[in-house]
C-alpha positions as semicolon CSV with decimal commas, in nm:
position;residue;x (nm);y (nm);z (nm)
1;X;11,688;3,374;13,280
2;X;11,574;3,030;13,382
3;X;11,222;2,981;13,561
4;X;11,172;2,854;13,839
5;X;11,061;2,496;13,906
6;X;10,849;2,327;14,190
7;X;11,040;2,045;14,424
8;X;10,798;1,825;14,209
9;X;10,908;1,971;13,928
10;X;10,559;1,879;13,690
11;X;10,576;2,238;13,522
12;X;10,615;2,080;13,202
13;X;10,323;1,799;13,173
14;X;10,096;2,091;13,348
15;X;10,148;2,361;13,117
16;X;10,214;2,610;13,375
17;X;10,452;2,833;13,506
18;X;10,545;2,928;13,857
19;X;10,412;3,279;13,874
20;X;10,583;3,325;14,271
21;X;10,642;3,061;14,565
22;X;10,693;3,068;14,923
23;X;10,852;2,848;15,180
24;X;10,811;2,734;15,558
25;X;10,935;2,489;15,755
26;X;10,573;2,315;15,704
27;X;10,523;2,316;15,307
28;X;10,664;2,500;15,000
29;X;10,382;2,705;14,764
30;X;10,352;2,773;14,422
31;X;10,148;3,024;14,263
32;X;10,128;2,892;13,897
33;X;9,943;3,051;13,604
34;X;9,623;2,844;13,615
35;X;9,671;2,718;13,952
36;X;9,784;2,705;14,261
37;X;10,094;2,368;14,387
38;X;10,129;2,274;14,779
39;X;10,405;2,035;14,864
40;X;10,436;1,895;15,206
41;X;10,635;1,657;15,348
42;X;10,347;1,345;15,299
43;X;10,093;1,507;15,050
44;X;10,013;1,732;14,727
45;X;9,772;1,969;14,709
46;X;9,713;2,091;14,340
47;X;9,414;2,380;14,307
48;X;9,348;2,449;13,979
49;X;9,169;2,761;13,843
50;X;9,078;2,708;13,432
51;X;9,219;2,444;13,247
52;X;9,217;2,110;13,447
53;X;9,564;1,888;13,356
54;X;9,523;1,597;13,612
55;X;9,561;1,297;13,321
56;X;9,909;1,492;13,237
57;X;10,017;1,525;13,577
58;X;9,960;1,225;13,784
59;X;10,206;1,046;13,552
60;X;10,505;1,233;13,661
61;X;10,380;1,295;14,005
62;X;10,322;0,897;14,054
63;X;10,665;0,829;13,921
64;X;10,874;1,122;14,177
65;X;10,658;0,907;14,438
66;X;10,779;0,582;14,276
67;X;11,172;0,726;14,259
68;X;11,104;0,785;14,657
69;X;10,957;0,419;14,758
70;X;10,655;0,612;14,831
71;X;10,267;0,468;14,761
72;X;9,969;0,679;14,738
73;X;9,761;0,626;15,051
74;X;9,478;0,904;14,945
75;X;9,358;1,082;14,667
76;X;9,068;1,286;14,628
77;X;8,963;1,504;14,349
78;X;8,681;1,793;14,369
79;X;8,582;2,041;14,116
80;X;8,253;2,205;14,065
81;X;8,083;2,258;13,704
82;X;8,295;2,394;13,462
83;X;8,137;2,711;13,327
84;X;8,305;2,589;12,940
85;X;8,324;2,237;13,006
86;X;8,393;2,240;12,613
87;X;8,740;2,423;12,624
88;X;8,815;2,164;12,871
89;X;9,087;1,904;12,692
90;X;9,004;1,532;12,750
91;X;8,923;1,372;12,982
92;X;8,779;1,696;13,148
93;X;8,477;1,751;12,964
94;X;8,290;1,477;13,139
95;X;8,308;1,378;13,514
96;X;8,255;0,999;13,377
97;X;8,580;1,037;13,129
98;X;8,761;1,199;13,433
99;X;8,673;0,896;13,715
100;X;8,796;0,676;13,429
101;X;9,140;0,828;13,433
102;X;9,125;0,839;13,763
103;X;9,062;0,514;13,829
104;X;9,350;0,385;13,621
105;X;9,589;0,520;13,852
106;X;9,399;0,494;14,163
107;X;9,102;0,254;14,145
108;X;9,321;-0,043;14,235
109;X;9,373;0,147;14,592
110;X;9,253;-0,106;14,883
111;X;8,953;-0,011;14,926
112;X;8,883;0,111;14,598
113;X;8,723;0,446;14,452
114;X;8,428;0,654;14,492
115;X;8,289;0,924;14,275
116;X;7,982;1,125;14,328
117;X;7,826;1,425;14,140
118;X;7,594;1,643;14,447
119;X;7,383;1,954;14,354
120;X;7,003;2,027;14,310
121;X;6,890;1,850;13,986
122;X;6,747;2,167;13,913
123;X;7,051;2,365;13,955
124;X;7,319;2,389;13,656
125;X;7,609;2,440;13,904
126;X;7,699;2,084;14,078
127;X;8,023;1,981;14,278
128;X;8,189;1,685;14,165
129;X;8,385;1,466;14,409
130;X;8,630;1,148;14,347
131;X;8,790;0,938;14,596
132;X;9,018;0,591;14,665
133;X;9,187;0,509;14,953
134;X;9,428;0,236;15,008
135;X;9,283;0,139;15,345
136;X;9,075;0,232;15,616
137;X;9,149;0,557;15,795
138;X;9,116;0,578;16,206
139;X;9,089;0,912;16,227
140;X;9,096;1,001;16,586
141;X;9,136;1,410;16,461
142;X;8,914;1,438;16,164
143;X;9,012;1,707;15,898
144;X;8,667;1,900;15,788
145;X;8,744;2,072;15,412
146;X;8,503;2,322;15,325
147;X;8,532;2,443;14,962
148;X;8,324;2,729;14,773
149;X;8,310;2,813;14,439
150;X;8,210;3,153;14,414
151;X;8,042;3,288;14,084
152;X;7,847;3,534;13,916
153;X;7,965;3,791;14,197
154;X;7,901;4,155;14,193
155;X;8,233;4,299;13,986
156;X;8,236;4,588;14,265
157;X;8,241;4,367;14,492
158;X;8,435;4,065;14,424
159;X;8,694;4,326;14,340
160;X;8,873;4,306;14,674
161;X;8,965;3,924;14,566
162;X;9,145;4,140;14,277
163;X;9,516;4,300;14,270
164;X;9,601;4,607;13,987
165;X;9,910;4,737;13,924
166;X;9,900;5,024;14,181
167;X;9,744;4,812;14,445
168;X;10,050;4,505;14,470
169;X;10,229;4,460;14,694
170;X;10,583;4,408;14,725
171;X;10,727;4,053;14,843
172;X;10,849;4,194;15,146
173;X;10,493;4,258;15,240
174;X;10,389;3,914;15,098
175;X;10,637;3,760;15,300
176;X;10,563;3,942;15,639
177;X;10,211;3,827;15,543
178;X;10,297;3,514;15,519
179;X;10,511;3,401;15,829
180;X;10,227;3,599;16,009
181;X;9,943;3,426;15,889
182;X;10,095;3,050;15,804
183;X;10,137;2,914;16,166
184;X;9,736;2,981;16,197
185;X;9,648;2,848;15,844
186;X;9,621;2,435;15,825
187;X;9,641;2,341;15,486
188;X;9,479;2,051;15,396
């Protein structure tokens, strides 16, 4: 039986495979092992969970966009502290190592790249942020992103984030759940 693949199709320099996906009119969604794949019609949302894979999959990504005469207008790039930044593979270990990537693809972007590290200096847990643009943005509707990362929860608790064999549901009910819930959902 042959797995599915994304309409980017970047399974394969990801290490990943589409656990389910859903489709609107608006954008199609992945579900993938470590991570979670957004395509829309002018931008890529990748969300990933464990093991980060952006220096393997901006090649392929950058060349579909190439193959379509499209150019990268925006990227940005947030994670917070990894809690084993030592099982990360390179260049994921180190924010520096990861804005160097980064910036080999995207630094040359018109108005260049910005990368910034915010948290308490007393704290452990920071949130990492990288940016480039390829121009100035008149926003006259400005998109707010608000992004948690949520850990060290209360297992009882946090166990309502959690599905178990008796508890899933069918994709009937994740597809009712869906189409009710997408037209009031903006992804970003």
């Amino acid at each position: 039986m042959a797995l599915p693949v994304s309409a980017i199709g970047f399974e394969g320099p990801a290490e990943c495979t589409i656990v389910a996906s859903l489709s609107n009119e608006h954008v199609d969604s992945y579900v993938l092992s470590e991570s979670s794949l957004f395509v829309y019609a002018y931008k890529i949302i990748i969300k990933n969970l464990w093991d980060n894979k952006i220096a393997s999959i901006s090649p392929p990504i950058l060349k579909l966009a190439e193959c379509l005469s499209l150019s990268v207008q925006s990227v940005r790039y947030t994670r917070g502290s990894f809690i084993f930044p030592g099982a990360q593979s390179y260049p994921h270990r180190s924010f520096s190592d990861e804005v160097a990537v980064l910036d080999s693809y995207f630094g040359k972007l018109g108005s260049g790249s910005k990368a910034f590290v915010m948290g308490s200096p007393d704290k452990q847990q920071k949130w990492h942020v990288y940016s480039a643009c390829a121009g100035t943005v008149e926003a006259t509707n400005p998109v707010y992103t608000l992004e948690m990362c949520m850990t060290g929860l209360d297992r009882k608790k946090a166990s309502v984030f959690y599905k178990n064999e008796s508890k899933l549901c069918n994709s009937d009910d994740q597809e009712l759940w869906y189409k009710k819930h997408s037209p009031r959902i903006r992804y970003l």
